[in-house]
C-alpha positions, 0 to 999 in steps of 0.5 A: 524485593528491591528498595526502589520496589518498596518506596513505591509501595509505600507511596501508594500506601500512604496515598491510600490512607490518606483519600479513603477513610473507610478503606482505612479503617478496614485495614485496620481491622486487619492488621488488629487481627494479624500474628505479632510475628510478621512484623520483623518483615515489615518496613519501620517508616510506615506512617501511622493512621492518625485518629478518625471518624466514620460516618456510621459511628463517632467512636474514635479509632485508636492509634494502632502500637508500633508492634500492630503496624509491622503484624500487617504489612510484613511479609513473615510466617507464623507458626501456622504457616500463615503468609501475609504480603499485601504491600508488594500487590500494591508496588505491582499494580502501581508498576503495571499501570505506570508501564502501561501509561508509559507505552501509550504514549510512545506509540502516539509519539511514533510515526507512522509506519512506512509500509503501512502508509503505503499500503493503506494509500495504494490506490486500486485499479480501476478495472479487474484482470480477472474481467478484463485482459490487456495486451501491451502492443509495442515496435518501432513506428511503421512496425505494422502494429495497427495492421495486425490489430485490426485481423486480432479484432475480427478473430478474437473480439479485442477492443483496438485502443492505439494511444497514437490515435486517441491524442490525435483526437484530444488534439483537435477536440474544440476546447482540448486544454492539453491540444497544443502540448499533444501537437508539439510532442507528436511533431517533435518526437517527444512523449506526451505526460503519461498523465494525460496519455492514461487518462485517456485510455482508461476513459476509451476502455470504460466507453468501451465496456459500457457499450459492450454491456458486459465486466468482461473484455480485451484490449490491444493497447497500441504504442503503449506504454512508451516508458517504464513510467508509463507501465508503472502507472497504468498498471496501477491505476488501470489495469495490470498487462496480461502480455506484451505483443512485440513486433520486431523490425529492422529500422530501414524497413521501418521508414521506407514504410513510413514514407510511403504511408506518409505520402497519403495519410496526412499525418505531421509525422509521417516525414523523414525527420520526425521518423528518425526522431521516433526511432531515437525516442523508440530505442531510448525509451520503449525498448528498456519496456520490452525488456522489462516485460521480457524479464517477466515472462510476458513477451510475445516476440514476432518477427514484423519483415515479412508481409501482413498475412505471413506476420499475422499467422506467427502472431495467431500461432504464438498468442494461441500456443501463450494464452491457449485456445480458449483464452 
């Protein structure tokens, strides 16, 4: 027993026979009743019991000899192997509680753990991919990705979500607060807040679902996402991607494409600066996308020179030959 270990059983000694007075005079009791031989263990600076009363008798208990105190509180043998050491019960149960009062307050002091912060704010996506299966659409403008999903709608019961298209709308909706900063970004080539670009596809699959009347459902998500960002957030919010169906074309084919539709579709973008902008901005920043997914197993990659028809085969074959027939 260490010196450090027997001053503190001593402080609580001294504490419990100031502040229990019946307590005490068991003790007494006790240590009366104890061999004289356990007292060459015992410390010689414990105090001693003063005089007291009771409240059941006026009879003043004597003042235990120097030889009674050692008898109780030491820790020797008698002759009948008799071992008494009640002291050192006292220092442990003053230690433990100290301890324990001392890692409470740590761990409120601690900050928060990082990770699980983290995991306890993580928001969860607004729709199951075990009810609901989205494909990433992605190429280049004028890579034919709303031809070829127009024919997956009529075979395989898809939901056609093109992000082009739905900020159009938001664009020339009355009272649109986001109507001028879409207009600028599609003239310019630039790519709409993916806050604003989400948000709006997340809304279009919930309509979509609510009129279908079904949890479960497809969806071709066309020209998007756009940035690696873009991907980020809507698999986190919206839902995670089963595939991305990539339509590989060479750029020149691409514009001439595009001018020739611009000259009846009306749209701002449909002229020849605003196309190599969307190029630069495709290469830039979607490809990084389609390279990721590829990494991932997740790319279905198609060849998008030939015609509509010779393209839409490839597609049904390889989407069949990755998800299998009854996807």
């Amino acid at each position: 027993m260490s010196v450090a270990a027997a001053a503190a059983g001593r402080q609580v000694w001294r504490q419990l026979a100031r502040n229990n007075t019946g307590t005490s005079a068991a003790i007494r009791r006790t240590i009366s009743s104890l061999p004289k031989s356990h007292s060459q263990f015992r410390p010689t600076s414990l105090p001693a019991f003063t005089t007291t009363t009771t409240t059941t008798t006026s009879k003043a208990v004597p003042r235990l000899s120097q030889s009674q105190y050692r008898s109780y509180s030491s820790g020797g043998s008698s002759g009948d192997g008799t071992k008494v050491k009640f002291w050192p019960f006292v220092v442990v149960l003053a230690a433990g509680t100290g301890g324990w009062v001392l890692l409470i307050n740590r761990q409120k002091n601690m900050p928060p753990n990082p990770k699980q912060t983290a995991s306890s704010t993580k928001p969860t996506p607004a729709f199951s991919p075990s009810e609901v299966t989205v494909l990433f659409v992605l190429g280049g403008p004028g890579a034919g990705k709303g031809t070829q999903c127009a024919n997956l709608v009529t075979d395989f019961s898809f939901h056609h979500l093109s992000a082009g298209d739905l900020l159009r709308a938001e664009q020339d909706r009355p009272g649109s607060q986001y109507g001028q900063l879409i207009q600028d970004c599609i003239k310019n080539g630039a790519i709409v807040p993916m806050e604003v670009t989400v948000a709006l596809l997340e809304n279009a699959m919930a309509d979509a679902i609510k009129k279908s009347g079904s949890r479960k459902a497809r969806f071709l998500i066309d020209g998007f996402p756009r940035k690696m960002d873009q991907a980020f957030q809507f698999e986190k919010v919206v839902c995670p991607a089963k595939l991305v169906l990539f339509f590989d074309c060479p750029e020149q084919v691409m514009e001439g494409r595009l001018l020739e539709r611009g000259k009846t579709s009306g749209r701002a973008d449909d002229n020849a600066e605003s196309i190599r902008k969307r190029f630069r901005t495709f290469v830039e920043t979607s490809m990084p996308v389609v390279e990721y997914y590829e990494k991932e197993g997740k790319v279905i990659k198609v060849d998008a020179t030939p015609g509509p028809k010779e393209v839409y085969e490839d597609v049904k074959r390889k989407l069949v030959g990755k998800l299998g027939e009854n996807f």
